[in-house]
C-alpha positions as CSV (number, residue, x, y, z in Angstrom):
1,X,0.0,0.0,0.0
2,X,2.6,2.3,0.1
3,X,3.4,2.6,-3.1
4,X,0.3,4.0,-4.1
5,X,0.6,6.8,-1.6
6,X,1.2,9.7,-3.4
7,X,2.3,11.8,-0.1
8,X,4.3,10.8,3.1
9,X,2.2,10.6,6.4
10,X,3.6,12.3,9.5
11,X,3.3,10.6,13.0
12,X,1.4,13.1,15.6
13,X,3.3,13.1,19.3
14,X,-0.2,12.3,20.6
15,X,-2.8,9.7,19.7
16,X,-6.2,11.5,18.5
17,X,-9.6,9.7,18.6
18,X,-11.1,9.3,15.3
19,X,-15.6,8.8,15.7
20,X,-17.4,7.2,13.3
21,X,-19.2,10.4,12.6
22,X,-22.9,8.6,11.8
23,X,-23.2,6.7,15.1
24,X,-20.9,8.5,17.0
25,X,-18.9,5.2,17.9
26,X,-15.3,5.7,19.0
27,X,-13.7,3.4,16.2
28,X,-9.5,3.9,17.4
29,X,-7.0,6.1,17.5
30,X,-4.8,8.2,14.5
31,X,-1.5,6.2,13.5
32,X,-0.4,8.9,11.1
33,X,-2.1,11.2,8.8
34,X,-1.8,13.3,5.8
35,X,-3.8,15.6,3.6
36,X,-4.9,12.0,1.6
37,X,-5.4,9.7,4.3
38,X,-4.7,8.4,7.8
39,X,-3.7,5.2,9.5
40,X,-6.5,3.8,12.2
41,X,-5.4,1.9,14.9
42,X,-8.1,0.1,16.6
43,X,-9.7,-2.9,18.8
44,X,-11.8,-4.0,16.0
45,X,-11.3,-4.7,12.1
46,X,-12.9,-2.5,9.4
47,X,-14.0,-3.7,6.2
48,X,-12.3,-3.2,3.2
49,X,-14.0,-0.6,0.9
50,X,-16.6,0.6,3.6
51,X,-17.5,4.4,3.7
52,X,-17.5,6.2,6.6
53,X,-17.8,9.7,7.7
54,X,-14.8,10.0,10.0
55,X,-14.1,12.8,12.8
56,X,-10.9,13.1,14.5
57,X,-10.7,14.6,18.1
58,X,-9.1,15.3,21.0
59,X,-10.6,13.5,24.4
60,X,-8.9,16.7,26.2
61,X,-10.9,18.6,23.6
62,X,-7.4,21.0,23.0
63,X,-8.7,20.4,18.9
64,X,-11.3,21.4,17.0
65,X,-13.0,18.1,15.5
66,X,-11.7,17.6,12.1
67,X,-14.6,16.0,9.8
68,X,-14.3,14.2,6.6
69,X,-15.6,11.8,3.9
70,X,-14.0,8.6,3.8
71,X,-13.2,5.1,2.5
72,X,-11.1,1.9,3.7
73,X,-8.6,0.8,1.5
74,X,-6.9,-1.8,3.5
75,X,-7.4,-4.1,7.0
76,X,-5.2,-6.3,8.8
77,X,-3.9,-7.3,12.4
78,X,-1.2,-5.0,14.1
79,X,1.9,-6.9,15.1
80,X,0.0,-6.5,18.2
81,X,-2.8,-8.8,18.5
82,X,-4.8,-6.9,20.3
83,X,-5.5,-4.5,17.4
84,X,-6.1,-3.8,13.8
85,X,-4.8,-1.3,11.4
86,X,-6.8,0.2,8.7
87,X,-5.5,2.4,5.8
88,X,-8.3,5.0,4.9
89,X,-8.5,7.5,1.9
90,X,-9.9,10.7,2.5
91,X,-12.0,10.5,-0.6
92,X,-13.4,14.2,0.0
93,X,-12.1,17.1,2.0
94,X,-13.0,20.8,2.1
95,X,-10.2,23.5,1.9
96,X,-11.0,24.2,5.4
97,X,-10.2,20.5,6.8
98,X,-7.6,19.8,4.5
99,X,-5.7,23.4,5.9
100,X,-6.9,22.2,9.4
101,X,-5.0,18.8,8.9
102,X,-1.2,20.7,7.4
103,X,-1.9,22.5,10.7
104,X,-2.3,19.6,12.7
105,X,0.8,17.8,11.3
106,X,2.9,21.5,11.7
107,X,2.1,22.0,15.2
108,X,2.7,18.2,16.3
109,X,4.8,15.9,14.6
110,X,7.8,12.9,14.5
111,X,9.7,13.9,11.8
112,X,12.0,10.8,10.6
């Protein structure tokens, strides 16, 4: 899968919730983002090619939910057992969110 990335991710120094944004359901945490897509990291598996309108939050509430379209492009068990990792596109972004995210990754990265 990561050849078809077409830009790097950056890993946040903090773990933000991401919400199913229909049902409100707290799906995992952010692995890494970009401007294209993020990296879930969560208790359960997602399926392959399923839609979903994601938010990502803060649980200390020190960020502004960021809210976009989305799809899963890929599923499988983290190298810990206890969780999955999902790759998800960010199949449609305003302006707004997408200058939201470049600020989130400015103000709080691992650069490596």
């Amino acid at each position: 899968m990561e050849k078809e990335r077409k830009q790097s991710r950056s890993h946040l120094t903090f773990y933000l919730d991401v919400i199913d944004g229909d049902s409100g359901k707290r799906l995992g945490k952010v692995g890494d983002i970009s401007t294209e897509g993020l990296l879930l990291i969560a208790r359960d598996s997602v399926e392959i090619g399923k839609h979903l309108h994601l938010e990502i939050s803060s649980s200390d509430g020190s960020i502004a939910p960021i809210r976009f379209q989305s799809s899963c492009r890929w599923s499988k068990k983290d190298v810990n057992p206890n969780y999955y990792v999902a790759g998800f596109h960010m199949d449609f972004i305003t302006d707004e969110v997408k200058q939201n995210i470049i600020e989130l990754i400015n103000d709080s990265y691992f650069d490596y």
